[in-house]
C-alpha positions as a printed NumPy array, in Angstrom:
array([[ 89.022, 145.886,  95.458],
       [ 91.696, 143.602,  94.908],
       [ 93.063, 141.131,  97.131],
       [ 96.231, 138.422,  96.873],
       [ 96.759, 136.036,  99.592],
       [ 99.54 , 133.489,  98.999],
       [ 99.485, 130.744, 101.912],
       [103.002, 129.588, 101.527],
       [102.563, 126.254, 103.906],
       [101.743, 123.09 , 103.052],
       [ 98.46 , 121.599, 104.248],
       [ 98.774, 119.943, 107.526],
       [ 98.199, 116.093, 108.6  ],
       [ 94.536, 116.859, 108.975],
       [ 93.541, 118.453, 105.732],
       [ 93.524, 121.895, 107.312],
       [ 95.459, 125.492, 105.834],
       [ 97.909, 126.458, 108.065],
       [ 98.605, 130.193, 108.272],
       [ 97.968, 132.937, 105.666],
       [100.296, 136.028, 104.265],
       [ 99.292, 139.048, 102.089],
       [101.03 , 139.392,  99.05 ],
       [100.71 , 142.874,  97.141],
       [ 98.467, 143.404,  94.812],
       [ 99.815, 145.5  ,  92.881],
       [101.97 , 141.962,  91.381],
       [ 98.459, 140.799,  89.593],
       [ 97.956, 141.534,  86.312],
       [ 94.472, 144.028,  85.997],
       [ 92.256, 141.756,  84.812],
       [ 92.646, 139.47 ,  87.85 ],
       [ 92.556, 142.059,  90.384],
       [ 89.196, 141.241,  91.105],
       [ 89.645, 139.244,  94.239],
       [ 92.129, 136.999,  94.026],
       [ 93.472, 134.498,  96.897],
       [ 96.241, 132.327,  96.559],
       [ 96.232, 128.777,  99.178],
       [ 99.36 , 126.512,  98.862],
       [ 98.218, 122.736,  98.755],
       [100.718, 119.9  ,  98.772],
       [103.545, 119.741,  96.722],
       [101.263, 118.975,  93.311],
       [ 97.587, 119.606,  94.289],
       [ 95.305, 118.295,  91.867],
       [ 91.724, 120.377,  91.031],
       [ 88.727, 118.589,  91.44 ],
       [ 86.039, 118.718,  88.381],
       [ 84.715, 121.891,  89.298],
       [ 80.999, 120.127,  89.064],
       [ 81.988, 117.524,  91.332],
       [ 82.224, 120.532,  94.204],
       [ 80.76 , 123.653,  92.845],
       [ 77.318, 122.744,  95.034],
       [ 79.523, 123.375,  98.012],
       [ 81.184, 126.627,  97.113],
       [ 80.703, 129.743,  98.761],
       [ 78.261, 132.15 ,  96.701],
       [ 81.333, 134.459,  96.42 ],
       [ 83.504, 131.97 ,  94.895],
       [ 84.91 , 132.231,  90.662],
       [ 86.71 , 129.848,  90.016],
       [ 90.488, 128.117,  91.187],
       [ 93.337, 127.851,  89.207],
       [ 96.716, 126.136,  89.507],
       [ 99.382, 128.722,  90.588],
       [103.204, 128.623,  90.431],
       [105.115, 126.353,  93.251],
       [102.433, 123.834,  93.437],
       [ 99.925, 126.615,  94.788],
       [ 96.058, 127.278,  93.812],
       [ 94.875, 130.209,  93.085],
       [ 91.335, 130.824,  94.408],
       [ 88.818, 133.944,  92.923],
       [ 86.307, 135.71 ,  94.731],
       [ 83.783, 138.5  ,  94.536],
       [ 84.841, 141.257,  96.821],
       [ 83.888, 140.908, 100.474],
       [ 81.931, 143.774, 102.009],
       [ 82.21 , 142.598, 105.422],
       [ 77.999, 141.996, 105.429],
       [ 77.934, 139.013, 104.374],
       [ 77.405, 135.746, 106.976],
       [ 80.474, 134.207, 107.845],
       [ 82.206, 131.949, 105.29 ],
       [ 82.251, 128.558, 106.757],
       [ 82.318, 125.391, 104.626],
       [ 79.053, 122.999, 105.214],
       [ 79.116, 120.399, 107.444],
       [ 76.98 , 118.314, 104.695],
       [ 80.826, 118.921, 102.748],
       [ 82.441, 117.493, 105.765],
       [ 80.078, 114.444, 106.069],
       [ 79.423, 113.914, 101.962],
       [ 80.441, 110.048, 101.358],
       [ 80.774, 110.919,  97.593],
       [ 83.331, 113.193,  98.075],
       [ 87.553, 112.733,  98.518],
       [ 89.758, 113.275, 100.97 ],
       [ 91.595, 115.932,  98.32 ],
       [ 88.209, 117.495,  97.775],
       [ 87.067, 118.528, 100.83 ],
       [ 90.435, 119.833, 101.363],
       [ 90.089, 121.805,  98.038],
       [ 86.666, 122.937,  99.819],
       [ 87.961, 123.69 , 102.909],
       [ 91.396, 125.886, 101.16 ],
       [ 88.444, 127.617,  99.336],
       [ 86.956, 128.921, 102.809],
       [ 89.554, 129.785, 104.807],
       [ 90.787, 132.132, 102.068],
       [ 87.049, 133.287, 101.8  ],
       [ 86.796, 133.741, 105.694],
       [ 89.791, 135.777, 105.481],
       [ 89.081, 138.422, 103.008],
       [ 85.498, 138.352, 104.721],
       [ 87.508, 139.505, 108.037],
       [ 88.752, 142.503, 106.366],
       [ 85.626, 143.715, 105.188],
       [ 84.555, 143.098, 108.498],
       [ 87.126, 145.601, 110.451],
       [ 86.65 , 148.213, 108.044],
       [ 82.686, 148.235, 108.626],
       [ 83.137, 148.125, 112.245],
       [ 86.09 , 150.437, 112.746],
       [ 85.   , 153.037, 110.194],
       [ 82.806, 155.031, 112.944],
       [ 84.674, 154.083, 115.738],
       [ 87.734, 155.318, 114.512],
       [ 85.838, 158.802, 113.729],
       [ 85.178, 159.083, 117.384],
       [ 89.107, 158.397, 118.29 ],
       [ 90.533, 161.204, 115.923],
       [ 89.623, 163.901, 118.313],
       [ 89.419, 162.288, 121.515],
       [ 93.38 , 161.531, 120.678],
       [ 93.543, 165.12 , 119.428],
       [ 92.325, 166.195, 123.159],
       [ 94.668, 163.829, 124.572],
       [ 97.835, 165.219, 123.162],
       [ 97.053, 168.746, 124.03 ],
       [ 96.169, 167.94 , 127.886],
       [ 99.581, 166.064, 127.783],
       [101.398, 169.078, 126.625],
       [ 99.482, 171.163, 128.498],
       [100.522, 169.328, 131.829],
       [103.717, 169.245, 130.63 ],
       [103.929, 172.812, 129.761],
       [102.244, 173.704, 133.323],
       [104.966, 171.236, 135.266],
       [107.96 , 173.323, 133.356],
       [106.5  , 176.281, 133.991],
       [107.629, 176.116, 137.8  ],
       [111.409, 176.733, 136.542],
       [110.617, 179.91 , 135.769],
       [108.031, 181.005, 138.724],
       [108.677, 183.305, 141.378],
       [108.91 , 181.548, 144.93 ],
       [105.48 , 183.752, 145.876],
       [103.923, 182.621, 142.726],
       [104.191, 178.43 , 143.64 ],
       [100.765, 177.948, 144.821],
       [ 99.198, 179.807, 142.402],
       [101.045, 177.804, 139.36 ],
       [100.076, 174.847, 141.82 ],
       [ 96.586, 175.422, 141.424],
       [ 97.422, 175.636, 137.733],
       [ 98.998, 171.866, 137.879],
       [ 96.359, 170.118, 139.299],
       [ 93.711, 171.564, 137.136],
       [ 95.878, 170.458, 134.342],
       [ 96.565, 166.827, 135.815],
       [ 92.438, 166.781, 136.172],
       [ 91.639, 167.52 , 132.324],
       [ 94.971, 165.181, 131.2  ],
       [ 93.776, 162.19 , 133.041],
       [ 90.171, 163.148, 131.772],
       [ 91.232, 163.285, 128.385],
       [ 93.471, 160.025, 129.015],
       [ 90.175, 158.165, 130.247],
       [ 88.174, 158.967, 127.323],
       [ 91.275, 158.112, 124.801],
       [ 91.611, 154.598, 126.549],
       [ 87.949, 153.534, 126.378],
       [ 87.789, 154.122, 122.357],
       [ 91.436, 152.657, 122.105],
       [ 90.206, 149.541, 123.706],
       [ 86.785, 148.989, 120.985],
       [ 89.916, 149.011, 118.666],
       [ 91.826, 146.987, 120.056],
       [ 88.905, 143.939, 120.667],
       [ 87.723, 144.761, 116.699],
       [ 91.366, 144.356, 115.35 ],
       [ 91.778, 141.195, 117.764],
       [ 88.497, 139.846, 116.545],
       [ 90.23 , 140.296, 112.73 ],
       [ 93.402, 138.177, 113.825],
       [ 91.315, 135.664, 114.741],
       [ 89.393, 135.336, 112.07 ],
       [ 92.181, 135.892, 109.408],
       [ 95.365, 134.543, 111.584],
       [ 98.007, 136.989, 112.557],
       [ 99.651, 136.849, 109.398],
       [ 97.18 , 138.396, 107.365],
       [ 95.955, 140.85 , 109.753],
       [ 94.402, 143.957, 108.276],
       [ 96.031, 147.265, 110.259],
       [ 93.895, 149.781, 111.945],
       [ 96.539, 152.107, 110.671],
       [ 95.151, 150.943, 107.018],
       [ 91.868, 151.38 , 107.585],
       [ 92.446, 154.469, 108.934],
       [ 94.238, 155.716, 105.829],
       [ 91.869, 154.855, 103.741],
       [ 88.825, 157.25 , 106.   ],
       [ 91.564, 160.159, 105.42 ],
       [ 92.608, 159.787, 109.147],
       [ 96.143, 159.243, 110.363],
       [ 96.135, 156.898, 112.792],
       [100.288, 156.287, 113.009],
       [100.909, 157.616, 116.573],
       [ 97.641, 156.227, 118.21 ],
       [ 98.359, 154.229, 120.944],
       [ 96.445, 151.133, 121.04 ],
       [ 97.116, 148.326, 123.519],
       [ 96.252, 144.382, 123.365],
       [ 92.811, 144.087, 124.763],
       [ 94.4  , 142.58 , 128.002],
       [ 95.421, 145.492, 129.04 ],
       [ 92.599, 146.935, 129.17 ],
       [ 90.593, 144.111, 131.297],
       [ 91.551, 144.423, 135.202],
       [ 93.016, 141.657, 137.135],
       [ 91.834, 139.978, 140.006],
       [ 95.498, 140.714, 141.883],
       [ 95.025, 144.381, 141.254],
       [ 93.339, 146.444, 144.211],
       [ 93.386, 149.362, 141.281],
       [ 92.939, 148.868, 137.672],
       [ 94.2  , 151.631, 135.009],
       [ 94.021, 151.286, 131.588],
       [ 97.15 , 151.742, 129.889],
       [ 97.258, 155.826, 129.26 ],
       [ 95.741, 156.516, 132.257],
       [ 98.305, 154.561, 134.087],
       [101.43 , 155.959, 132.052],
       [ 99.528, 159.615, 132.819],
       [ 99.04 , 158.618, 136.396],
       [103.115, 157.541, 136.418],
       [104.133, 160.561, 135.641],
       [101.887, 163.074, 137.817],
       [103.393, 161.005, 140.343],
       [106.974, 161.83 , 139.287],
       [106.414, 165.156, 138.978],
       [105.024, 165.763, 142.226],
       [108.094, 164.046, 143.975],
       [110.44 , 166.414, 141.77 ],
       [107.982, 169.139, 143.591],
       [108.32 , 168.114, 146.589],
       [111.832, 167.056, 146.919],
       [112.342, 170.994, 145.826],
       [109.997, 171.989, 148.735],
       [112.061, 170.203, 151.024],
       [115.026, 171.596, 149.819],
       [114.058, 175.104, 150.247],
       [112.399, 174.367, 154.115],
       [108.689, 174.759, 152.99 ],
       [107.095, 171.839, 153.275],
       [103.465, 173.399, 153.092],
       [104.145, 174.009, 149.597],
       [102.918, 170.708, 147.751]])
């Protein structure tokens, strides 16, 4: 598995790697499509002897080469996700006989290294959770356009048929915000996973649930997946509802003031 990540930023005042952004793939040339991870230094970074560090490298690390616009170029094994954490040693950090330059070398090297790690991560994690979402959204989307379906159908009912299609509705509105319920609490072990990724990798080379799910064979385009705050419940709300079951619960409402306002209309109140 391949993997290109060109961090476009200079280092900051503090020896640290800003941000980091995908590139394609595809770009590489074969016989460097191994795992390859691209860190931008300073304007002209200069590679240390690679015995000078190589006692501090991560087990997965090749090798580093200089790359075009002052960058390095840093290769890896691929990351299964299994592995520990990459985190440079603090003996690195706290080595007298090594440079300023080299330990930011060292610590370029592992914050491309923690990155691809976070991707193998998400996809170990996600893999059987997102197994469980495919048909729990599946269920969703048909008690949605069942409701729906039931809610229309009341255009077309006889006035002595109204309670009976009633009966219908709410039966409906019970297995939609059922089905909305289950849908949220999967959505939401997604959502913390994929935030845990970010965090890891930084925003800019976050690894989409969509992706991962493409590459189980599931399409994941039109799942709707919320930021985990969402999900947690506020001390200022008397009621929490996570995000579907509060859209659901929005329009249940909606449609029983459309019923109602019709009852009204027509002098039966007892009807809704």
């Amino acid at each position: 598995m391949t993997r290109t990540i060109p961090l476009k930023h200079p280092l900051d005042d503090h020896g640290r790697l800003p941000r980091l952004l995908l590139d394609e793939t595809s770009r590489l040339p074969q016989d460097i499509r191994d795992a390859a991870a691209v860190a931008a230094a300073s304007a002209k970074p200069v590679l240390s002897p690679a015995v000078d560090i190589a006692r501090y490298a991560h087990p997965h690390y090749l090798r580093a080469e200089p790359s075009t616009f002052g960058s390095v170029t840093f290769y890896f094994r691929t990351f299964t996700g299994r592995e520990p954490r990459p985190e440079m040693p603090r003996e690195a950090w706290n080595d007298p006989a090594l440079t300023y330059e080299q330990k930011r070398e060292l610590d370029a090297q592992y914050t491309v290294a923690e990155s691809l790690w976070s991707q193998g991560r998400l996809r170990i994690q996600a893999a059987p959770v997102m197994r469980r979402a495919a048909p729990l959204w599946q269920a969703w989307k048909e008690a949605e356009a069942l409701l729906r379906e039931t809610f229309e159908a009341f255009r077309h009912s006889p006035d002595g048929m109204w309670r009976a299609q009633l009966l219908r509705l709410t039966e409906a509105e019970q297995t939609a915000l059922a089905a909305a319920s289950a849908w949220d609490a999967v959505a939401e072990e997604l959502s913390l996973l994929a935030a845990e990724q970010r965090r890891a990798a930084t925003e800019e080379h976050e690894l989409e649930l969509t992706t991962v799910a493409k590459e189980l064979g599931l399409d994941a385009s039109g799942w709707d997946i919320h930021w985990p705050d969402d999900y947690t419940p506020r001390s200022y709300s008397w009621q929490h509802q996570t995000p579907t079951v509060r859209a659901l619960t929005t329009e249940i409402e909606q449609q029983r003031d459309r019923l109602r306002e019709v009852a009204r209309l027509a002098g039966d109140s007892q009807t809704v």
